[in-house]
KELUMMI-953747 format. One record per residue (C-alpha): residue number from 0; residue in three letters; y, z, x. Coordinates in steps of 0.1 Angstrom, whole numbers, plus 5000, padded with zeros to 4 digits. Layout:
KELUMMI-953747
[NUM,'ala',[Y,Z,X]]
...
//
This chain:
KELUMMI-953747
[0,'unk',[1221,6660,1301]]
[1,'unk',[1257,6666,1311]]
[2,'unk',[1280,6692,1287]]
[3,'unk',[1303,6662,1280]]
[4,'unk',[1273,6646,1258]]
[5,'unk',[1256,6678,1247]]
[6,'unk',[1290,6690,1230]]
[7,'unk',[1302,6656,1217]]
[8,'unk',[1268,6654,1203]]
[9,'unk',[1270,6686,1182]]
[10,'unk',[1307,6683,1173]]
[11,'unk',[1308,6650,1156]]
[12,'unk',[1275,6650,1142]]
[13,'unk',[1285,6679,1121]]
[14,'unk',[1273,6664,1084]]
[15,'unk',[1316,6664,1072]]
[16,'unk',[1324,6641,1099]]
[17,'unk',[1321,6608,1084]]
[18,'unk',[1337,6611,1052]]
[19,'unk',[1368,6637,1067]]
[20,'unk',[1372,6613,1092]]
[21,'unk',[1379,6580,1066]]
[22,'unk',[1402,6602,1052]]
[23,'unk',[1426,6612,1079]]
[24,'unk',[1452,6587,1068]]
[25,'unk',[1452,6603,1033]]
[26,'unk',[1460,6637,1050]]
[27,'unk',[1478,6632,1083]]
[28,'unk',[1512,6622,1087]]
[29,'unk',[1505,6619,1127]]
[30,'unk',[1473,6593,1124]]
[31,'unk',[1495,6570,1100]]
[32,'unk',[1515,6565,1122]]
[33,'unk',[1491,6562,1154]]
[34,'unk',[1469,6541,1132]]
[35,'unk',[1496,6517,1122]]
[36,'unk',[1507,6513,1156]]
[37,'unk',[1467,6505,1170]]
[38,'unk',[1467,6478,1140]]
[39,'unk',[1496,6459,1150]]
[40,'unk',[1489,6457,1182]]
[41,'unk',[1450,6446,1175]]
[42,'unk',[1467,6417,1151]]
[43,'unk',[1492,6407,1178]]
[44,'unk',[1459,6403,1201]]
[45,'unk',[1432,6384,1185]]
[46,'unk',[1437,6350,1197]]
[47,'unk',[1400,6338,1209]]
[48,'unk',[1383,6363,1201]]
[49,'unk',[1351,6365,1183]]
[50,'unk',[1333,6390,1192]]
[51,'unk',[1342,6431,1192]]
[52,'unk',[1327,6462,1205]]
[53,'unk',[1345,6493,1192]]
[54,'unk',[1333,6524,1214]]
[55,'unk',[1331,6556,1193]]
[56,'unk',[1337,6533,1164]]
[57,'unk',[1340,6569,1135]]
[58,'unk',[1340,6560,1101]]
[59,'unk',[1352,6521,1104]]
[60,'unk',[1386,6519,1103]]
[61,'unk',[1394,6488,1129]]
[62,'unk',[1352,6478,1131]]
[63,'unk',[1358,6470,1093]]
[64,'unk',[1389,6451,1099]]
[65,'unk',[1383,6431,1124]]
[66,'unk',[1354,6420,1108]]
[67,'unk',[1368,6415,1077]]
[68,'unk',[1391,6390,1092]]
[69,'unk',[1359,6373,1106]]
[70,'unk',[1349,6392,1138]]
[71,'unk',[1312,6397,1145]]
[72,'unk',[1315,6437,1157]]
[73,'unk',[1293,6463,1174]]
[74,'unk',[1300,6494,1160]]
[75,'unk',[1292,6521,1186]]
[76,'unk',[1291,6558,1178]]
[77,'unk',[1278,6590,1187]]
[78,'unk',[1278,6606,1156]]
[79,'unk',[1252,6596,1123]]
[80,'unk',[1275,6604,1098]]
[81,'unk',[1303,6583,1109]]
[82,'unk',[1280,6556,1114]]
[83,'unk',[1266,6560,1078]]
[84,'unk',[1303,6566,1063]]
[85,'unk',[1306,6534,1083]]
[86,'unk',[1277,6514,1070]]
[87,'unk',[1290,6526,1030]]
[88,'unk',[1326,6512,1037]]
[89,'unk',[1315,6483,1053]]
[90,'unk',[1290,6478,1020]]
[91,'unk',[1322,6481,1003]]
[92,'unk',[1341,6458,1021]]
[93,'unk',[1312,6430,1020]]
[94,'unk',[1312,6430,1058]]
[95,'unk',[1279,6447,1064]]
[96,'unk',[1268,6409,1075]]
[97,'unk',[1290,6413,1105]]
[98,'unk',[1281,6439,1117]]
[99,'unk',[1257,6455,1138]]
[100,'unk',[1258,6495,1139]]
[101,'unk',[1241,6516,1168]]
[102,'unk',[1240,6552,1179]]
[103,'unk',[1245,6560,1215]]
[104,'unk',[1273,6574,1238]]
[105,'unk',[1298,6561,1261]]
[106,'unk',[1286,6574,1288]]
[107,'unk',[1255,6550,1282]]
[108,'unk',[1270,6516,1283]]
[109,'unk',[1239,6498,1308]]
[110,'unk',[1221,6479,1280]]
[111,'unk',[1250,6458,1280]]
[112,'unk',[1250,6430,1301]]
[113,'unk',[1284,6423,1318]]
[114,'unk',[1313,6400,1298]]
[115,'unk',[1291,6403,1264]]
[116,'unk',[1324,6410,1244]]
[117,'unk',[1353,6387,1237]]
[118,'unk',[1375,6424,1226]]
[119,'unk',[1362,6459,1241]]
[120,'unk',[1380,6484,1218]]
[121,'unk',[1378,6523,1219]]
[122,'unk',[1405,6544,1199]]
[123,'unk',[1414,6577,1193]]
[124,'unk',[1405,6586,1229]]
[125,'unk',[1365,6591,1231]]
[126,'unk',[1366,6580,1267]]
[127,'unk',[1386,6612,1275]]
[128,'unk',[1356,6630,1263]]
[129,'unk',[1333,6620,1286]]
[130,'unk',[1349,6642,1313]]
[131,'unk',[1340,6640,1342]]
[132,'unk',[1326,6605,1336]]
[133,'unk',[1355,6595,1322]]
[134,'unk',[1368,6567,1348]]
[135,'unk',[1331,6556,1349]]
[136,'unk',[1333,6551,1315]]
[137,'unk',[1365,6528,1316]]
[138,'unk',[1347,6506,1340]]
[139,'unk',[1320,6504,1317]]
[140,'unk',[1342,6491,1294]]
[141,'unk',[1359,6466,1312]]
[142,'unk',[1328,6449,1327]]
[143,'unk',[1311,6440,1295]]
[144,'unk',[1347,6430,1282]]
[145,'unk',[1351,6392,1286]]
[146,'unk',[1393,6390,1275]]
[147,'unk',[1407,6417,1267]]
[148,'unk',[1402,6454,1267]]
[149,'unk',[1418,6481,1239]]
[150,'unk',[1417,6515,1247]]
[151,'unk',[1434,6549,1238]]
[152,'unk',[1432,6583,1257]]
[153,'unk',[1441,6616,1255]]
[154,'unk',[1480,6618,1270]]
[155,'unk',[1488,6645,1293]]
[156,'unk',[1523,6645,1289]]
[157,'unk',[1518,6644,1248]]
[158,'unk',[1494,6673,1251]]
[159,'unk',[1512,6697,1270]]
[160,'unk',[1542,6705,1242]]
[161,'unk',[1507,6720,1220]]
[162,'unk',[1505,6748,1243]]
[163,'unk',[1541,6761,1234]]
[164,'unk',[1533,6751,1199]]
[165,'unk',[1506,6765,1181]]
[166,'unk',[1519,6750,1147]]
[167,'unk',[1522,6716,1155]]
[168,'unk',[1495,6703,1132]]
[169,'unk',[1516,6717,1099]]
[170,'unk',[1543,6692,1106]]
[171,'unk',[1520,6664,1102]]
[172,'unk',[1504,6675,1069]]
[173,'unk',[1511,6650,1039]]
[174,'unk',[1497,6672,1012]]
[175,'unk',[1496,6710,1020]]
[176,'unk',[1474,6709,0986]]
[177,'unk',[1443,6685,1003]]
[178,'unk',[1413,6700,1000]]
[179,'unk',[1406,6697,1040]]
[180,'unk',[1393,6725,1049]]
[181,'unk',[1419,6726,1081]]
[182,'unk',[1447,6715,1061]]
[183,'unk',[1438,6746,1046]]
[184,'unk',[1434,6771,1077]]
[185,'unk',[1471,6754,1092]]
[186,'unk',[1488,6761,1060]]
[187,'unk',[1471,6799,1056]]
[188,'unk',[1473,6809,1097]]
[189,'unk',[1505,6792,1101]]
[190,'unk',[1528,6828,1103]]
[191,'unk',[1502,6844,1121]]
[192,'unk',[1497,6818,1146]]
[193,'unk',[1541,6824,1151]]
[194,'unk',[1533,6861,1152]]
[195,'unk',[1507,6856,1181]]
[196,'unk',[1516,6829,1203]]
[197,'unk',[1530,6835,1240]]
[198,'unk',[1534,6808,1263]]
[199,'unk',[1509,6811,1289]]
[200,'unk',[1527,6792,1320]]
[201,'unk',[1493,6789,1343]]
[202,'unk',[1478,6771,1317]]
[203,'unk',[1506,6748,1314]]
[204,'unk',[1505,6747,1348]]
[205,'unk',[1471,6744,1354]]
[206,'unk',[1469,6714,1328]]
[207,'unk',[1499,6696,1344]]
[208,'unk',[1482,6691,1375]]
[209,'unk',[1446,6684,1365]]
[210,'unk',[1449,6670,1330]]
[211,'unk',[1419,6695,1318]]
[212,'unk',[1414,6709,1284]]
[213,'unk',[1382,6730,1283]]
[214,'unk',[1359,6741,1304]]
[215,'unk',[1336,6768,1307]]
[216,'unk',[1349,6786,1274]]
[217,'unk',[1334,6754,1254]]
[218,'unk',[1302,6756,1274]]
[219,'unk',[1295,6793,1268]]
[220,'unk',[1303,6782,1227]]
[221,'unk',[1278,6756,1230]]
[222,'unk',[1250,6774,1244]]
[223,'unk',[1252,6803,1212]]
[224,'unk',[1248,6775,1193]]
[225,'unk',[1287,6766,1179]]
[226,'unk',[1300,6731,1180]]
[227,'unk',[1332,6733,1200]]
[228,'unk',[1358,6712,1206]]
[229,'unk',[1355,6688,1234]]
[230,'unk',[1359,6693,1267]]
[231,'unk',[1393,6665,1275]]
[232,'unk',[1404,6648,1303]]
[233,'unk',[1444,6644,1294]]
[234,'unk',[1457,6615,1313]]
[235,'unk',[1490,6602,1329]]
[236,'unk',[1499,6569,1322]]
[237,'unk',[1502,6558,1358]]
[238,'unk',[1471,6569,1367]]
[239,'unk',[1456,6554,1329]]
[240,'unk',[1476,6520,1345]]
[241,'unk',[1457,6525,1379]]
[242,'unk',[1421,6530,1367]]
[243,'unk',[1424,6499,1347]]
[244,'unk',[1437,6480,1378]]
[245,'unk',[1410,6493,1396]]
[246,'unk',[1384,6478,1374]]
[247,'unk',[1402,6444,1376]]
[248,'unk',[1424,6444,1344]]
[249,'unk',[1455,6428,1345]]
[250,'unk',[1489,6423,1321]]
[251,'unk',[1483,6462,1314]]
[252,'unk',[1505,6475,1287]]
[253,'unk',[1513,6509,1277]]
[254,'unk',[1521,6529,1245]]
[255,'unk',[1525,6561,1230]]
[256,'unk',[1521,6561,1193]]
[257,'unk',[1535,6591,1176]]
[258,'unk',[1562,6597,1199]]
[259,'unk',[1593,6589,1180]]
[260,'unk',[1577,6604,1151]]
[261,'unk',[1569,6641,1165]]
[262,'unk',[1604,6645,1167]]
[263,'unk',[1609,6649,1130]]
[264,'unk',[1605,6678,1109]]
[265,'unk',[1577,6676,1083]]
[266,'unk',[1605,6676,1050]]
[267,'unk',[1614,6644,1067]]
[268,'unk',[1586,6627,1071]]
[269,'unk',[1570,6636,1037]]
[270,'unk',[1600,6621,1025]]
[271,'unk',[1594,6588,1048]]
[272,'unk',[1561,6586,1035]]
[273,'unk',[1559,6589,0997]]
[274,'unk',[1587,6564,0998]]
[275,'unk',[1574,6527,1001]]
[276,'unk',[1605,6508,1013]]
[277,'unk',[1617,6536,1036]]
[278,'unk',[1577,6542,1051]]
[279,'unk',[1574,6503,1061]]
[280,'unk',[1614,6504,1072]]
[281,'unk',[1604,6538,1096]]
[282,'unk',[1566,6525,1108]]
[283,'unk',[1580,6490,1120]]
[284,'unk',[1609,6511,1137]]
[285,'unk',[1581,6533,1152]]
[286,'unk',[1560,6506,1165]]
[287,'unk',[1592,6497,1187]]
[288,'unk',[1600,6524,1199]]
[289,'unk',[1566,6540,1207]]
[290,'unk',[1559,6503,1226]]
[291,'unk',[1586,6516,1249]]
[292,'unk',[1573,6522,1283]]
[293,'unk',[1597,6551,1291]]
[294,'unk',[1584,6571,1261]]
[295,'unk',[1547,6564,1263]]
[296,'unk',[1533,6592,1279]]
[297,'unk',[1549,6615,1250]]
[298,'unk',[1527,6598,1223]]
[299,'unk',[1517,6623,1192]]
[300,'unk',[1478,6627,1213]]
[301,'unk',[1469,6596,1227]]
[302,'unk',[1482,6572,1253]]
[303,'unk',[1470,6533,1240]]
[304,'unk',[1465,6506,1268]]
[305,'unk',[1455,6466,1264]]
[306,'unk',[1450,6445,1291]]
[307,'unk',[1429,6411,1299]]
[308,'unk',[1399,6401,1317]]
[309,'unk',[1411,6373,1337]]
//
């Protein structure tokens, strides 16, 4: 089995998963904002389609609304507890009807027979987990997509200003009061994390020219028995544009949600949020600019592409 599954495995099926993941929008600034900008561009798209799979699917949150709006979905995740914080909010929802839940990973697409969805969707960058399968993966995707494909990957460009900022987390908190335990750890190691950091330039080096987060370090945590971060593939959005192309997609767009706001300080957009005029006013202004194609690569951490089958 290849490190890319072994450590996927272990880190999302940690039991908090599910129900910390349905909850990100309550405590991050940064996946409002990303998750507001996937939504519009999933309503703008739905003409003829009836039929969804959403690849490393978490706790529900576009499975459930697509099939609320009357969608038959696949919801396709590695991890148990999303799938069963799924299943409860799709109880909730009275959607449970339409939809059909299954355990697997990406990199394990062949039971699918090719053009079996009318919408292939896959957010908050699972493919770029499946390094060094992660262009295989991709194909994968398109081939059993029938119109259109919806998919978001780790952005090289967005990644890199992380490793000369080792705080960038607190700017997105909503409520330095949640009881997330890393809302907690950001707001507690937040001085000390100042205090440390040095910017290592062969590592922004190094991840410039071959997109890699990870590596052996995450291995070595795996095998004493940890549940590490991911190894990621980061991409550019050229070479996100060419992989596509490659696999026969066509009317590729690009996106970068987050990047106008990362640009803001966190007084500000507390201040955006918890006002209900001025958050529609500054999301509907961030879905425009963010659809930009000269900002896209600069997204918060993911770089979204749609495209049909023709």
């Amino acid at each position: 089995m290849d490190y890319s599954k072994k450590i996927a495995e272990r880190q999302w099926n940690l039991p908090d998963k599910g129900e910390l993941e349905s909850r990100r929008e309550e405590t991050y600034i940064d996946d409002i904002i990303q998750k507001d900008h996937i939504q519009r561009k999933l309503l703008e798209r739905l003409d003829g389609i009836r039929t969804v799979f959403d690849g490393g699917a978490g706790s529900g949150r576009f499975s459930i609304l697509l099939a609320k709006l009357g969608c038959r979905v696949t919801h396709f995740d590695i991890s148990q507890p999303m799938i069963d914080k799924a299943k409860e909010l799709a109880a909730a929802e009275g959607v449970l009807d339409r939809m059909t839940f299954v355990k697997g990973a990406l990199e394990e697409l062949g039971d699918y027979a090719d053009r079996s969805f009318d919408l292939v969707m896959s957010f908050d960058a699972p493919v770029s987990y499946t390094y060094p399968h992660q262009n295989r993966v991709i194909g994968e995707l398109a081939r059993i997509a029938r119109k259109r494909i919806m998919i978001s990957v780790s952005s090289r460009l967005g990644s890199l200003p992380y490793l000369c900022n080792p705080v960038q987390k607190n700017q997105f908190i909503l409520n330095e009061s949640a009881d997330d335990p890393f809302v907690q750890w950001c707001v507690a190691n937040r001085e000390n994390a100042i205090q440390a950091f040095r910017f290592d330039l062969r590592r922004a080096e190094q991840v410039l020219a071959d997109g890699l987060l990870g590596g052996q370090r995450e291995i070595e945590e795996y095998e004493a028995g940890k549940a590490p971060w991911c190894i990621t593939y980061t991409f550019l959005p050229d070479e996100l544009a060419r992989v596509l192309q490659g696999f026969g997609v066509q009317n590729i767009a690009l996106s970068g949600p987050g990047a106008y706001g990362r640009t803001l300080p966190r007084e500000i957009l507390v201040k955006l949020m918890s006002d209900a005029d001025q958050r529609r006013d500054f999301l509907d202004f961030c879905y425009r600019f963010d659809s930009n194609p000269y900002v896209c690569g600069l997204g918060k951490d993911n770089l979204l592409a749609t495209g049909d089958i023709i």
